[in-house]
N, C-alpha and C positions, 0 to 999 in steps of 0.2 A: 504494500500500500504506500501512498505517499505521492507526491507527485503533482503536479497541474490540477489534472483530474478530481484529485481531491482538497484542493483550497479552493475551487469555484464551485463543488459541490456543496462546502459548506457553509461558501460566502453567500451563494446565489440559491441556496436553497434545493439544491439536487438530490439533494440527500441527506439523513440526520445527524450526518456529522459522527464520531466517536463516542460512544457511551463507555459505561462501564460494562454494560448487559453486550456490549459487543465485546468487550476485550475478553482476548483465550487465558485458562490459568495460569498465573503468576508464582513461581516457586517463593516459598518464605525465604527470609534472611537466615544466614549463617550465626550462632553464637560461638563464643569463643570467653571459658573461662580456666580461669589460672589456678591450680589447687596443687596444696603443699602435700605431699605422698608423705606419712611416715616410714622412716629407711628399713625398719625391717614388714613391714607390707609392700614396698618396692622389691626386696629380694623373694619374699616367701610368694607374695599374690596374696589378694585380700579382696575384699567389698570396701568402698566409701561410701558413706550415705553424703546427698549435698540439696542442698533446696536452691533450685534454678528457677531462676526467674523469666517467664519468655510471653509470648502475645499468641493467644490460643484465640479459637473463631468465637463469636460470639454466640451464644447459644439462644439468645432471642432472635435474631435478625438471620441466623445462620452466615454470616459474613458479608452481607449485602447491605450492612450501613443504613438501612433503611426497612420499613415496612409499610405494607400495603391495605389500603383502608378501602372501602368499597367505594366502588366509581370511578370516575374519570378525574387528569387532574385539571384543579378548576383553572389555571395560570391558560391552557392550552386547550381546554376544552378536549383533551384528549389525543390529538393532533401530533405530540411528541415535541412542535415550531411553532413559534412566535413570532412576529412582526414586529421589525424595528426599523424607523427614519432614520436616513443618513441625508439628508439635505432633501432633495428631489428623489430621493431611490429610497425603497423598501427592500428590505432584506429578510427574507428566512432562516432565523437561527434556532437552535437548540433550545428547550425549553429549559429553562436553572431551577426550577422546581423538580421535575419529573426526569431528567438528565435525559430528554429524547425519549422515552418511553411510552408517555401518555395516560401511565398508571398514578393514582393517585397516592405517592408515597410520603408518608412522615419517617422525620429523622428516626431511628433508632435511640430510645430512651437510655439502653442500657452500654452501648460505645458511644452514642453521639454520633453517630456518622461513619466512623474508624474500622468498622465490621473486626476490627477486634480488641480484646481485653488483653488486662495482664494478668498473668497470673503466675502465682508462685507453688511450686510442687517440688513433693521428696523426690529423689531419684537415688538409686542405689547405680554406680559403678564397679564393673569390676574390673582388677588392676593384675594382670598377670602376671606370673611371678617373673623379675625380671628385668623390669620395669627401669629402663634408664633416666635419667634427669634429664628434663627439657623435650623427653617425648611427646607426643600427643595421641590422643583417643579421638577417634569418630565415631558418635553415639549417630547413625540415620535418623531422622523423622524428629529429632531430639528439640529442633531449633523452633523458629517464630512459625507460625501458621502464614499459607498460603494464601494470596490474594483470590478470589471469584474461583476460589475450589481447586487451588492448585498447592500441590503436595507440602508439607511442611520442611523447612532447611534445617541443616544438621546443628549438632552441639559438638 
């Protein structure tokens, strides 16, 4: 995408421009924390227990920032575009309410918008035996939650 095509489509009303309901999954962000191994659980292997802090989906909105009340939304009548004057020319944009959609959506009470939360959880590591200093561990799936349903990044 990108292109000519798409700045007169969204200048001139060709089309509804970029949403979010249009963008594909987005992998979460990576974490990255630093933790002091005791020296005989670096050679024997052990478990950590650690409380990490990361951005999980919301569980009201389910990650979409937003929810859906019945009917159309009223900015658009439904339409997804809106009419705005630039001198002599009208233009068809986006609607800033409905983000192109047409649906009638309210903020998300419980992120505000963010489609995610923070949250903090136990996590048990384990550290095989071994363990040299300044190594690092890839926990998969471990990290922030994914944007519009796309997988979470590591720890």
């Amino acid at each position: 995408t990108g292109g000519f095509r798409d700045i007169f489509s969204s200048m001139f009303g060709g089309g509804r421009g970029a949403t979010a309901a249009d963008e594909g999954p987005e992998p979460g962000t990576d974490l990255e924390y630093q933790v002091n191994v005791p020296f005989w659980t670096a050679i024997r292997g052990g478990v950590m227990r650690l409380n990490i802090t990361r951005q999980d989906v919301c569980a009201t909105c389910h990650g979409q920032g937003a929810l859906e009340a019945p009917g159309k939304c009223p900015q658009c009548n439904g339409t997804g575009q809106i009419t705005q004057t630039g001198g002599r020319m009208k233009f068809n944009v986006q609607c800033p309410r409905c983000h192109g959609t047409g649906k009638n959506l309210t903020m998300c009470p419980t992120c505000h918008g963010e489609g995610t939360i923070s949250n903090t959880e136990p996590l048990e590591v384990r550290i095989k035996a071994g363990t040299r200093d300044g190594q690092r561990i890839r926990l998969p799936g471990k990290g922030n939650a994914g944007a519009h349903g796309g997988t979470a990044g590591d720890l």
